[in-house]
N, C-alpha and C positions, 0 to 999 in steps of 0.2 A: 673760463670762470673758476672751476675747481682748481685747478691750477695755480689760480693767484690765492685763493683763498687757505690751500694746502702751504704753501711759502710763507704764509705772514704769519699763520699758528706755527713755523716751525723759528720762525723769528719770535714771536711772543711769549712763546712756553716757557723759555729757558729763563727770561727774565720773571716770569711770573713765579716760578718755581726758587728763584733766587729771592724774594721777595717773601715768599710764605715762611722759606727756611729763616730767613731774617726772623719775619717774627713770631715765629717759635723759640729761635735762639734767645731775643728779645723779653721774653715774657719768664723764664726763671733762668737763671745762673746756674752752671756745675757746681757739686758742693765746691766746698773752698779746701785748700790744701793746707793751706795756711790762715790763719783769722790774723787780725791784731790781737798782741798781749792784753789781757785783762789790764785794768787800771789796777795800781796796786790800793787804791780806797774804796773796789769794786768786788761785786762776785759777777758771776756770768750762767747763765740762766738759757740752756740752748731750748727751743719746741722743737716737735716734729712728728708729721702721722705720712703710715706707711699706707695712707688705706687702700684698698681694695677696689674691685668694683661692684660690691656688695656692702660695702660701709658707705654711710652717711655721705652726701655730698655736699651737705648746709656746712656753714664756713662762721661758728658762734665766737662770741667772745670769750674770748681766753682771760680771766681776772686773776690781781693778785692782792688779796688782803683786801679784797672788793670793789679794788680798781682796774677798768680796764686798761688792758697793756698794747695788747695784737690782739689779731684776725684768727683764727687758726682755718689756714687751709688744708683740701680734703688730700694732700699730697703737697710736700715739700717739707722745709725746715729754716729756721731762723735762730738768729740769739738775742739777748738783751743783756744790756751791764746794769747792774739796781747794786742798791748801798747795800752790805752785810746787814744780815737780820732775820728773825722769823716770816717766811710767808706762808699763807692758805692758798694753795693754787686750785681755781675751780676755772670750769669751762661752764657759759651761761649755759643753760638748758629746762624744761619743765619741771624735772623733781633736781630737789639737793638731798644727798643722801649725802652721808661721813664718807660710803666708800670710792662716791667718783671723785674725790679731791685726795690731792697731795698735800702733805706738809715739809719744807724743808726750811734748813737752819745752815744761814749761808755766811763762812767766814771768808773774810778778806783774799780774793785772790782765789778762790775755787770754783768751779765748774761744776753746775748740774745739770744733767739730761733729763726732762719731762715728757712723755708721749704723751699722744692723743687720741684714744681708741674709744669708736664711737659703736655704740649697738643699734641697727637701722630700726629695727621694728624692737623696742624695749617696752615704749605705752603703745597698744595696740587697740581697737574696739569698735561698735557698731554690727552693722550686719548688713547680710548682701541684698534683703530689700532696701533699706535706708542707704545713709552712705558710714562708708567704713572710713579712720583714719588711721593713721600713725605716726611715731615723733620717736626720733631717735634718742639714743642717752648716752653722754660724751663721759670718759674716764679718763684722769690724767695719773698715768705712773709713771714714776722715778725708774729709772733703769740705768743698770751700773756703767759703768762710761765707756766698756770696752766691746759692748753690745750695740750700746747707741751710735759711736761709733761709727759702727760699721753699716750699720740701719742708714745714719745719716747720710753714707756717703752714696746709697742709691736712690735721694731723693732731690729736688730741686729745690736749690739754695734761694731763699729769699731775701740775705742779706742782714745785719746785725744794727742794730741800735743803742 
């Protein structure tokens, strides 16, 4: 009985394991080596957060100029092509303050890198009779392209739009 039982998990495993690797693989991309050329009636607009496992694992909306665009997940990276122009880039969240938003000014054919750095416990409160809560607070900064980079390339790629 153990005997058959020890054969058929040594027959199953290997496939069950080819299977999970799938879909891990499946579920984000290597960064990319290469993207497509920007349009040239385009700018291009990369996201990307490196987080931790102490930052935020909520996955808010990322807006531009008040519209949503993406998802921002709690690790990986993506890009967007939008028309040259001024954006307010904000990450939805409880408070809007000036300093968790970016502003950039995007001509024809350039690249800009946005992160997304979340604070876990930023609005904190209650007490330990009652119940306590807290709510993270998302920051989006511009970081210069040779940083991002490099940030980008140890995250998973979620592909461009």
């Amino acid at each position: 009985m153990w005997t058959k039982a020890i054969a058929l998990l040594r027959r199953l495993l290997p496939a069950a394991a080819g299977i999970s690797l799938l879909a891990t693989v499946s579920y984000a991309q290597a960064p990319p080596t290469s993207t497509p050329p920007i349009p040239l009636s385009e700018a291009r607009v990369w996201f990307y957060r490196d987080a931790s496992t102490y930052d935020s694992q909520e996955q808010p909306y990322i807006l531009m100029n008040g519209a949503i665009v993406a998802l921002s997940q709690p690790r990986g990276s993506f890009y967007i092509d939008v028309k040259p122009g001024f954006y307010h880039v904000t990450v939805q969240q409880y408070l809007n303050a000036p300093e968790e938003a970016a502003n950039v000014n995007l001509l024809p054919g350039q690249q800009v890198y946005l992160k997304i750095v979340s604070l876990t416990n930023c609005i904190a409160g209650g007490n330990r009779r009652a119940s306590e809560f807290s709510r993270p607070c998302f920051y989006v900064w511009t970081i210069p392209e040779q940083v991002a980079q490099a940030e980008v390339a140890h995250t998973p790629f979620y592909g461009g739009k």
